[in-house]
Kinemage of the C-alpha trace (Angstrom):
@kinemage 1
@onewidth
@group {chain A} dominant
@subgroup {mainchain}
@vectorlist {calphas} color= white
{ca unk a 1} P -28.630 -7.949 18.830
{ca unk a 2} L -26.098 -5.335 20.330
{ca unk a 3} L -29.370 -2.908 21.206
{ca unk a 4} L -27.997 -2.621 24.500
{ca unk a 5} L -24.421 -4.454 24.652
{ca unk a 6} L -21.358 -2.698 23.761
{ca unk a 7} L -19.598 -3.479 20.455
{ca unk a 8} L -16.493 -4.488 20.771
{ca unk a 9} L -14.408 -2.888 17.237
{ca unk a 10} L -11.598 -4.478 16.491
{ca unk a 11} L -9.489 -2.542 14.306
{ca unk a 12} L -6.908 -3.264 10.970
{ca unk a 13} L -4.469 -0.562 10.331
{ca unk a 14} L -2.504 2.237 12.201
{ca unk a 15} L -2.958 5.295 9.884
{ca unk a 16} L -5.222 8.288 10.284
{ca unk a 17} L -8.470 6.655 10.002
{ca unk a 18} L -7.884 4.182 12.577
{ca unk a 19} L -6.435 6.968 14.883
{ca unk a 20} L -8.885 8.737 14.581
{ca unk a 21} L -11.704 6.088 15.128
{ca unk a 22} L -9.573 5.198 18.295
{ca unk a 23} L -10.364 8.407 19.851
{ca unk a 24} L -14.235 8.176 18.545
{ca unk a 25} L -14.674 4.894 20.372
{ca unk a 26} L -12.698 5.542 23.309
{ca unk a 27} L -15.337 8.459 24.035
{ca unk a 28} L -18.103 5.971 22.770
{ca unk a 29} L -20.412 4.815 25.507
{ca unk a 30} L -21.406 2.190 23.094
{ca unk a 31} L -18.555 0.701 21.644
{ca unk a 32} L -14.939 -0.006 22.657
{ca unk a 33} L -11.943 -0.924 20.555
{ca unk a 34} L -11.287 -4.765 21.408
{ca unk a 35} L -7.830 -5.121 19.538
{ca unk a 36} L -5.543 -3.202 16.418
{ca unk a 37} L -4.183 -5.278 14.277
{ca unk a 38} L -0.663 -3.969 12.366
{ca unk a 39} L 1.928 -4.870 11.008
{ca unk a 40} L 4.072 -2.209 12.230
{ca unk a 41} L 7.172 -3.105 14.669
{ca unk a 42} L 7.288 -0.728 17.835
{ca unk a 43} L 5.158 2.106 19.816
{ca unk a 44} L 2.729 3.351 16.843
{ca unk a 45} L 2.468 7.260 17.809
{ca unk a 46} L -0.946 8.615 18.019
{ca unk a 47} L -2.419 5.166 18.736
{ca unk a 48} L -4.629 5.835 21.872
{ca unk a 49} L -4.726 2.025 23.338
{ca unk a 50} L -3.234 -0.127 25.341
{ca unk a 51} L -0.170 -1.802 24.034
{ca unk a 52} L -1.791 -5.103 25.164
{ca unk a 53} L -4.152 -4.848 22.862
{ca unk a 54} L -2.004 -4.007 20.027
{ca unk a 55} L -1.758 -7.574 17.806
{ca unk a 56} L 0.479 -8.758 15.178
{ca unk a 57} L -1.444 -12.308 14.811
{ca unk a 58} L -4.963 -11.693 12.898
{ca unk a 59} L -6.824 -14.236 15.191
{ca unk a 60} L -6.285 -12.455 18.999
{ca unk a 61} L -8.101 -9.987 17.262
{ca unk a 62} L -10.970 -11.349 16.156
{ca unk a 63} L -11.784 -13.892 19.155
{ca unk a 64} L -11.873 -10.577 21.016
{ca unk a 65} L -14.169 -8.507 18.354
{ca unk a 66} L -18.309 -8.368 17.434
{ca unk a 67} L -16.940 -6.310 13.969
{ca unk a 68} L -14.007 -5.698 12.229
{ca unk a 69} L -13.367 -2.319 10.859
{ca unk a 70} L -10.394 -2.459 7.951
{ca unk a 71} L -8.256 0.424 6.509
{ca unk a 72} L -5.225 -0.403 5.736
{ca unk a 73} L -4.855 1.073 1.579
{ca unk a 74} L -3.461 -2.556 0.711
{ca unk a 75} L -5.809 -4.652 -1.186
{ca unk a 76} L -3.462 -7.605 -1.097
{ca unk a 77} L -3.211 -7.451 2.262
{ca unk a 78} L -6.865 -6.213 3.284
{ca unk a 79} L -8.181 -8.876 1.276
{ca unk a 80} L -6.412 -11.895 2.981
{ca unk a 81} L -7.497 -10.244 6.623
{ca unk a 82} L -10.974 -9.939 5.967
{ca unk a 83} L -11.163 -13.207 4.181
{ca unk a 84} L -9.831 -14.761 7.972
{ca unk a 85} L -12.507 -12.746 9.639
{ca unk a 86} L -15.171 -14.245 7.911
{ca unk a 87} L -13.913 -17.643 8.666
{ca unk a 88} L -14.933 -15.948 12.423
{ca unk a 89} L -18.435 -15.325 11.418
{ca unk a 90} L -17.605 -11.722 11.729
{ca unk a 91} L -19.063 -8.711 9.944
{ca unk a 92} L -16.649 -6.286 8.163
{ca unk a 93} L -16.516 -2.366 7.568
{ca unk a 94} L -14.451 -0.893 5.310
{ca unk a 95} L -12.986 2.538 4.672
{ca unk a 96} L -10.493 1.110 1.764
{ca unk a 97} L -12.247 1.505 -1.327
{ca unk a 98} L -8.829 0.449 -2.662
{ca unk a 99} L -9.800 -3.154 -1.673
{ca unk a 100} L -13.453 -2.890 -2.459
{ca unk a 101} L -13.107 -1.932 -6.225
{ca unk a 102} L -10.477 -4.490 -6.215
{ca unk a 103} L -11.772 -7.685 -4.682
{ca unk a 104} L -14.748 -6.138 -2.962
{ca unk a 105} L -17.333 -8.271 -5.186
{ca unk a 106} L -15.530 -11.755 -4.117
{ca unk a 107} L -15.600 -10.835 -0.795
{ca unk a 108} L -19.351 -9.861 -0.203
{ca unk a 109} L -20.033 -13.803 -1.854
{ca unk a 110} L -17.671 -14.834 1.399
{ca unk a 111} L -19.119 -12.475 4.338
{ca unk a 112} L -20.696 -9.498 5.560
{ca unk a 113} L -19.479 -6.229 4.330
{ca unk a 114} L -20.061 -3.135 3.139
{ca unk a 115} L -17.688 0.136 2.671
{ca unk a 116} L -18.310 2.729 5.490
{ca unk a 117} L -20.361 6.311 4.844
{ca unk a 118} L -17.614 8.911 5.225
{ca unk a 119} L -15.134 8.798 2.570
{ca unk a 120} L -17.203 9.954 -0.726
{ca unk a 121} L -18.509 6.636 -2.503
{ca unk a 122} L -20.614 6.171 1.112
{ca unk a 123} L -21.241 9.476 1.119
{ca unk a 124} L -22.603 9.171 -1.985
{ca unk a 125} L -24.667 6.163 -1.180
{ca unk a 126} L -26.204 7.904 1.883
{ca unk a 127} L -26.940 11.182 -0.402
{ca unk a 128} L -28.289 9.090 -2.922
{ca unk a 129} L -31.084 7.439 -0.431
{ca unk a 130} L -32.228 10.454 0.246
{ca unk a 131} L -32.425 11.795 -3.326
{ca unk a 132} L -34.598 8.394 -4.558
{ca unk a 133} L -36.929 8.479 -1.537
{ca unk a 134} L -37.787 12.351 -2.610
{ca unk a 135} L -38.294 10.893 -6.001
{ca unk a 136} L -35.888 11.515 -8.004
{ca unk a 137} L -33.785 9.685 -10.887
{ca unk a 138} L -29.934 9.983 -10.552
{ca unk a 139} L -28.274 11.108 -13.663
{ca unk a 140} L -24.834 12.032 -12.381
{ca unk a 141} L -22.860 10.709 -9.381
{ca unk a 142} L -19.981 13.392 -8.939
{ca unk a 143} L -17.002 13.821 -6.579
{ca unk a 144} L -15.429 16.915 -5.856
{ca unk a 145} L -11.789 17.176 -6.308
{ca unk a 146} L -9.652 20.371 -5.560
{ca unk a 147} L -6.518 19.743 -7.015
{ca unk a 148} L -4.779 17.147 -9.761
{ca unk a 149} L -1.159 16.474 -10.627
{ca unk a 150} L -0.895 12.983 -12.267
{ca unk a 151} L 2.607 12.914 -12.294
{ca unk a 152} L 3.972 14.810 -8.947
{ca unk a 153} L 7.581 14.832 -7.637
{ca unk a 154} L 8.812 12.862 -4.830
{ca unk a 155} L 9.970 16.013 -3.303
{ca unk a 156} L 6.517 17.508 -3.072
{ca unk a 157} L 4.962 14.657 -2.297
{ca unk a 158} L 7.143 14.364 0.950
{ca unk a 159} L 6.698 17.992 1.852
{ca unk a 160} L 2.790 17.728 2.103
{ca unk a 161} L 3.587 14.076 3.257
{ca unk a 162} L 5.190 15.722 6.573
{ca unk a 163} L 2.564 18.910 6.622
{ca unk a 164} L -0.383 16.730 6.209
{ca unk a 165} L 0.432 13.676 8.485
{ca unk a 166} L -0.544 11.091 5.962
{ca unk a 167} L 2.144 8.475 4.358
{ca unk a 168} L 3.683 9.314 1.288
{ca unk a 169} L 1.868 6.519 -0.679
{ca unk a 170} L -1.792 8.246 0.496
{ca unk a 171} L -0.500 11.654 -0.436
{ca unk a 172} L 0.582 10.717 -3.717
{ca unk a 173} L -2.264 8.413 -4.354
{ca unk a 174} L -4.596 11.949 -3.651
{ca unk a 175} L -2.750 13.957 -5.861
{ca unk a 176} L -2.359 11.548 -9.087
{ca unk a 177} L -6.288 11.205 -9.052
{ca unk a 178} L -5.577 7.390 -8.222
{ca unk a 179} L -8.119 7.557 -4.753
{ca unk a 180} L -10.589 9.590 -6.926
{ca unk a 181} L -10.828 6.994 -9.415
{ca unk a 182} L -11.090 3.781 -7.109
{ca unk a 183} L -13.844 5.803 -5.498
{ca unk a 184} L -15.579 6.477 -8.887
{ca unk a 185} L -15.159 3.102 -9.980
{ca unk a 186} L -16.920 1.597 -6.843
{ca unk a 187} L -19.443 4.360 -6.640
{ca unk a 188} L -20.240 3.028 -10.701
{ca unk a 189} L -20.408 -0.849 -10.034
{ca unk a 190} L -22.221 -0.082 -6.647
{ca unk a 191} L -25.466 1.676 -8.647
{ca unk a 192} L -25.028 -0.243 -11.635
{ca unk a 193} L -24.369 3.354 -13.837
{ca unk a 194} L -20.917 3.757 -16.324
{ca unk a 195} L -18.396 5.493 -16.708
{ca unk a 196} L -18.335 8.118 -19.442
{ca unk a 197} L -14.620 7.465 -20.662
{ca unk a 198} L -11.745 6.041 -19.301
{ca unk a 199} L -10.188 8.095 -17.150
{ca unk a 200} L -13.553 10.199 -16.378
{ca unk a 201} L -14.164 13.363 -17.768
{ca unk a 202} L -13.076 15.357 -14.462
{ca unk a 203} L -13.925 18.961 -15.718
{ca unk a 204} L -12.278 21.892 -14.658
{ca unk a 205} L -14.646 24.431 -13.562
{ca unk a 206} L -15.252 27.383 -11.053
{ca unk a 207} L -19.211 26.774 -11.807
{ca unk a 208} L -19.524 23.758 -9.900
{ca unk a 209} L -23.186 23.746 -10.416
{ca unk a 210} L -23.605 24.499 -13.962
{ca unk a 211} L -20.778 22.278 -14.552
{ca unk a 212} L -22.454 19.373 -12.970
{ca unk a 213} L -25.247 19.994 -15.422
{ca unk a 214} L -23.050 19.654 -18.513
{ca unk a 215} L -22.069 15.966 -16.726
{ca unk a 216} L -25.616 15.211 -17.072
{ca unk a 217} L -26.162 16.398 -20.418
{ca unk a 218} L -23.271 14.064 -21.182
{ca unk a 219} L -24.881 11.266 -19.636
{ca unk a 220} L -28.213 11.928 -20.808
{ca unk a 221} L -26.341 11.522 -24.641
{ca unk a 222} L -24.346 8.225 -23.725
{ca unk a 223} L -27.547 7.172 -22.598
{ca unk a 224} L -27.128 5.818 -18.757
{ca unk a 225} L -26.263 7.592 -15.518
{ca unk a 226} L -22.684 8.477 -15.031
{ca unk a 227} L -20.120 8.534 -12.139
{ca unk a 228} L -18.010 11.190 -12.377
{ca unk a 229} L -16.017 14.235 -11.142
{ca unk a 230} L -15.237 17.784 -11.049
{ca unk a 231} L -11.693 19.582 -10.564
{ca unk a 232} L -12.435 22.580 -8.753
{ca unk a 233} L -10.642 24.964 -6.415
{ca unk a 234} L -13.706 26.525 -4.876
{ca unk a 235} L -16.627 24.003 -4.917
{ca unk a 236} L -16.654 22.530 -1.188
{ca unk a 237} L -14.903 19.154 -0.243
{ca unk a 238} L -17.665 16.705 -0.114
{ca unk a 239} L -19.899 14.999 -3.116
{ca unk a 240} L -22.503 15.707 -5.600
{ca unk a 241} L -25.746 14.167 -7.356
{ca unk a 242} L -27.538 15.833 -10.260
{ca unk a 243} L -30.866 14.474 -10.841
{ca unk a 244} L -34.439 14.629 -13.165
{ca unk a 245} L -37.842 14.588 -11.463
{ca unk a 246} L -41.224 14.047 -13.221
{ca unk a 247} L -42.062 17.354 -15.364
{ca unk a 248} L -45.178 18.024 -13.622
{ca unk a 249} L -43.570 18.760 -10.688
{ca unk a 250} L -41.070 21.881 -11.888
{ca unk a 251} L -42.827 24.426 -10.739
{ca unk a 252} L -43.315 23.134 -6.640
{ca unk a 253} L -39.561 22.510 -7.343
{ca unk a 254} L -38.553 25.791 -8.587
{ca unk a 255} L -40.791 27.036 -4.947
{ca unk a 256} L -38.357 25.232 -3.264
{ca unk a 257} L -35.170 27.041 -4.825
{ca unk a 258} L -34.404 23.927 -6.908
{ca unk a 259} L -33.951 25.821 -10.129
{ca unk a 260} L -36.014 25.814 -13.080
{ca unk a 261} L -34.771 22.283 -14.534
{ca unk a 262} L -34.494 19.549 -15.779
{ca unk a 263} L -31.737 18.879 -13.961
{ca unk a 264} L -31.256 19.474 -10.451
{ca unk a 265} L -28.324 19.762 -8.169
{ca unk a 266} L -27.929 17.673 -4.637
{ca unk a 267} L -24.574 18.412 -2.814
{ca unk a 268} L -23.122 17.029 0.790
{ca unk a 269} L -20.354 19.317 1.092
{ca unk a 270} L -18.594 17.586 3.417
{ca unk a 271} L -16.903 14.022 3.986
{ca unk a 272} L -15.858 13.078 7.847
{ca unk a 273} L -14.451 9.985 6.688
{ca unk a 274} L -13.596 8.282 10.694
{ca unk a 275} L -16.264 10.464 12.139
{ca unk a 276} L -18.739 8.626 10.129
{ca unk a 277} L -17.958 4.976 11.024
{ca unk a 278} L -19.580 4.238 14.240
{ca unk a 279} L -22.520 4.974 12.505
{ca unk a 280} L -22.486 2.416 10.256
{ca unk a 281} L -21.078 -0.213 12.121
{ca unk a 282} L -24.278 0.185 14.198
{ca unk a 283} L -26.710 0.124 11.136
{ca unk a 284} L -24.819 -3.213 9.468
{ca unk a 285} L -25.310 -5.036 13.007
{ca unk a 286} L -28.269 -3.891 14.320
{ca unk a 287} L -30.164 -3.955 10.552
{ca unk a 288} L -27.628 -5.906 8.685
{ca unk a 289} L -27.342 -2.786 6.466
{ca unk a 290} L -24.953 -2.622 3.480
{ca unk a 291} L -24.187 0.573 2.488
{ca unk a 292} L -22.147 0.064 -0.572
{ca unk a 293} L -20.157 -2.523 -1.948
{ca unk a 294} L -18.704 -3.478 -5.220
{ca unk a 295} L -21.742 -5.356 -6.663
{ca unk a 296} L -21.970 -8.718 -7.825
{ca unk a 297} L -21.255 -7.957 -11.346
{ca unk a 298} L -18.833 -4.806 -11.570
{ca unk a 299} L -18.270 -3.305 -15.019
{ca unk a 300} L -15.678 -0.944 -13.952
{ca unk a 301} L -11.938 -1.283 -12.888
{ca unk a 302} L -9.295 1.025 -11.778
{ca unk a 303} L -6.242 0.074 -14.087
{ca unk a 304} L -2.537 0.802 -13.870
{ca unk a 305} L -1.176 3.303 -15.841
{ca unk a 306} L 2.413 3.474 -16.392
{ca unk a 307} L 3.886 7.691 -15.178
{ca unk a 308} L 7.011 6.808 -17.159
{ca unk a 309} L 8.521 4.220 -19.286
{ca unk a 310} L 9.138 1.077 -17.485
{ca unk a 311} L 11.916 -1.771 -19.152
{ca unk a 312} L 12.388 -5.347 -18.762
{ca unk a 313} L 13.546 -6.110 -15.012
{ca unk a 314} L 12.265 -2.915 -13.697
{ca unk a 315} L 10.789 -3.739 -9.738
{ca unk a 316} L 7.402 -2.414 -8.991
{ca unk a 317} L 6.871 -2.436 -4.797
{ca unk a 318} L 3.806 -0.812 -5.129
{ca unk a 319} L 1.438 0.724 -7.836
{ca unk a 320} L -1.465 2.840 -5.101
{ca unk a 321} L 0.695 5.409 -4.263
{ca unk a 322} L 3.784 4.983 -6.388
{ca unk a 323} L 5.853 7.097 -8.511
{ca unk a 324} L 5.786 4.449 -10.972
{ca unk a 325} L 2.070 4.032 -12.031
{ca unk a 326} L -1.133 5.724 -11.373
{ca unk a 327} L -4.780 4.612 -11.398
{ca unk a 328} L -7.218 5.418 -14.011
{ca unk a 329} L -10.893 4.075 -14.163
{ca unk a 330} L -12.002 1.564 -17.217
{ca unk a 331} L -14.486 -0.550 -18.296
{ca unk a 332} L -13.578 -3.801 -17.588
{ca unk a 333} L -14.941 -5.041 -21.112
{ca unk a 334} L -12.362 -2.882 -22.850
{ca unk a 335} L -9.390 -4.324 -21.178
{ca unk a 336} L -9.736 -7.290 -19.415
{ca unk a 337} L -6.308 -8.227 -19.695
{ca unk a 338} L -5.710 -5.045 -17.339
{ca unk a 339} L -3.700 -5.078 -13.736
{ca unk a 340} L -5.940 -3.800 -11.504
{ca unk a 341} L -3.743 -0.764 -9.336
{ca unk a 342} L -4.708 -2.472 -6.602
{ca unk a 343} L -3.224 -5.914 -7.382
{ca unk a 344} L 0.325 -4.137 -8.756
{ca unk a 345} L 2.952 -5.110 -5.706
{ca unk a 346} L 6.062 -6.012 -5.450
{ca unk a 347} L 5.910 -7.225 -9.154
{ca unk a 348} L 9.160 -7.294 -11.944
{ca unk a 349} L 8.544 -6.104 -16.014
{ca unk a 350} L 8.945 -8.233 -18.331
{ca unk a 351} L 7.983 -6.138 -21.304
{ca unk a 352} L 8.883 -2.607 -21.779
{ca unk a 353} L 5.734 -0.337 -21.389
{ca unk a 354} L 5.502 2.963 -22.610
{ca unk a 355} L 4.604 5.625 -20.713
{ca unk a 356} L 0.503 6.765 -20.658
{ca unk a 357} L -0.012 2.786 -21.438
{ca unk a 358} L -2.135 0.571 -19.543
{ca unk a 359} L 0.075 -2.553 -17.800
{ca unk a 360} L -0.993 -5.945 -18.895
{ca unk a 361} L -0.680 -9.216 -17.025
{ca unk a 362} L 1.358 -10.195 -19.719
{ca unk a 363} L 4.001 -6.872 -19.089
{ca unk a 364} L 4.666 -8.628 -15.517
{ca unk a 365} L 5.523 -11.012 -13.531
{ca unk a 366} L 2.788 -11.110 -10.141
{ca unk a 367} L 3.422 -12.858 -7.411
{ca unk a 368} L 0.591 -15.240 -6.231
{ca unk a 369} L -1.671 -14.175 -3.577
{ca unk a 370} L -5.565 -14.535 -2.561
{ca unk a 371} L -6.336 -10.806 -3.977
{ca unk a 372} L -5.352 -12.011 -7.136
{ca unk a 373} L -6.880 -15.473 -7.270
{ca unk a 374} L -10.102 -13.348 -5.900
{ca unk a 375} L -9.534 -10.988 -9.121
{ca unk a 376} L -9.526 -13.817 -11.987
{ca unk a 377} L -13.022 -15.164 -9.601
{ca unk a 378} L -14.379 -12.356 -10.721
{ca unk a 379} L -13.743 -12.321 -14.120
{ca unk a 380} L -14.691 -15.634 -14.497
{ca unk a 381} L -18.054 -15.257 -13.032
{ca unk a 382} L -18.857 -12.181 -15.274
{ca unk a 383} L -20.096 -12.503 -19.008
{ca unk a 384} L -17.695 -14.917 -20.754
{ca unk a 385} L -18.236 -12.296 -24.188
{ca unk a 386} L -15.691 -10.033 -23.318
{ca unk a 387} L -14.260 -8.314 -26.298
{ca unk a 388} L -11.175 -9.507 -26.276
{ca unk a 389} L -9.939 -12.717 -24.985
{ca unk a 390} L -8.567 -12.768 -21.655
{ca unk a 391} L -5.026 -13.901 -21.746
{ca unk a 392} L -2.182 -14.676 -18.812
{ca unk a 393} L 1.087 -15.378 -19.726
């Protein structure tokens, strides 16, 4: 199927990655973009289609589509779009790990889906194929990260807002370490490894590679592979893996500039993010490939952590992105009682929370929606020994 037909893309969102993989498949002699689907009143600059084409009703879209490709940084949202495409018998790519790591694991029991290669947990995925076909054993799953302020101002957030051409909400997101830790989350439920703390480690280092190592000696102690990251200025943008291999073959190793072991250091040092998707939207319909998902039984989350104190009656639009809360990975076992950053919109306090504290469902009032009811699926379906009892008030 679709060896020699064109794929006809149908898009969900209007921000840089879709832009950009509207000019991809414009060029594509392959594919063509069938519909975008927004939300978004008015001519959407930078959108390179026809304005016929341009849908506000989910379902023009997908009687026109062979795939849907969804980035949108709205798990609530996302999750009730994809949920309609599968009710189309259509496959689904995502480059919105926001989503994934939030209701990702319902979703692949509903459909077809995987997150795209391109943004780092499928980069990661692809790197670490190629690392377990050589032979060997992942220790450390590691993103890159150049520079962390978990608690930026509104004012710079705007400025590189404007410089960068990204929305405010993705800028901040970046900077907080909120993205980094939704991808480390996924990338840690996707190959079944933990998480060392919450929060992550995230050293500081100028020795990328003999920082890496010190993740693995970590690892090696907790006893399970790790997904992690480093904070570094001058280590390249892209991903890591550090890695064992069978003892007896050091020494061919060390012939091939691998070092002299144990542990040995695998980088892509780049991430193309849009550049990447065509790709995989031809591997999941041509080979019904999934490249990464969520799993079926996640042990990490990405809670909300409050960036200030927040009282009774305080309004919450949005926690991805906000200058309210930022995103921190946990295990799920720890805190099930947690929001999930992804689920945290347009929701009121109704218990003071102190600022560095993880937000409860019982600190808010949520407003129904199919992310959420997804969310509790989850946790229903996972071990029922959780340590603590999960309560909703």
């Amino acid at each position: 199927m679709f060896q020699n037909t064109t794929i006809k893309v149908g898009v969900v969102g209007t921000g840089w990655i879709i832009k950009g993989l509207v000019k991809l498949l414009n060029a594509s002699t392959d594919m063509s973009v069938s519909g975008v689907l927004t939300r978004r009143d008015g001519k959407i600059e930078g959108l390179e289609v026809p304005e016929d084409i341009v849908y506000k009703i989910p379902e023009l879209l997908f009687l026109n589509s062979d795939v849907i490709v969804v980035s949108t940084g709205d798990p609530i949202y996302s999750t009730a779009i994809i949920h309609e495409a599968f009710k189309y018998n259509l496959p689904v790519v995502t480059m919105d790990a926001d989503t994934m790591v939030t209701t990702g694991t319902w979703l692949s029991r509903q459909g077809l889906i995987t997150e795209s290669n391109g943004d780092q947990p499928g980069c990661l995925a692809v790197l670490r194929k190629e690392v377990l076909e050589m032979g060997f054993t992942p220790i450390v799953y590691g993103n890159i990260k150049g520079f962390l302020n978990k608690n930026p101002s509104i004012e710079d957030m705007n400025y590189w807002s404007n410089k960068q051409g990204y929305s405010l909400s993705s800028v901040t997101s970046f900077t907080d370490g909120t993205k980094l830790q939704i991808e480390q989350a996924l990338v840690a439920n996707a190959f079944g490894v933990g998480i060392a703390q919450q929060g992550l480690l995230g050293f500081q280092t100028e020795d990328f590679v003999n920082s890496s190592y010190e993740l693995a000696e970590i690892a090696e102690k907790i006893g399970t592979p790790i997904s992690d990251y480093l904070l570094s200025r001058t280590a390249p943008p892209g991903v890591f893996i550090v890695t064992k291999h069978m003892e007896e073959m050091r020494n061919e190793l060390r012939t091939y500039k691998m070092g002299d072991g144990p542990y040995y250091h695998h980088c892509k040092p780049t991430h193309l993010c849009f550049f990447e998707i065509p790709g995989t939207i031809k591997k999941l319909l041509r080979h019904n490939e999934i490249l990464i998902d969520n799993s079926d039984r996640p042990t990490a989350s990405v809670g909300a952590i409050a960036k200030r104190k927040l009282i009774k009656g305080d309004f919450i639009p949005n926690g991805i992105g906000s200058f309210d809360t930022r995103g921190e990975a946990i295990r799920i076992k720890d805190e099930p009682n947690h929001v999930p950053i992804g689920l945290l919109q347009n929701v009121v306090v109704k218990e003071n929370v102190e600022e560095g504290q993880i937000i409860k469902f019982s600190d808010i009032d949520i407003p129904d929606s199919l992310a959420t009811t997804a969310w509790f699926k989850i946790l229903d379906s996972l071990d029922a020994n959780l340590e603590n009892k999960l309560v909703i008030n």
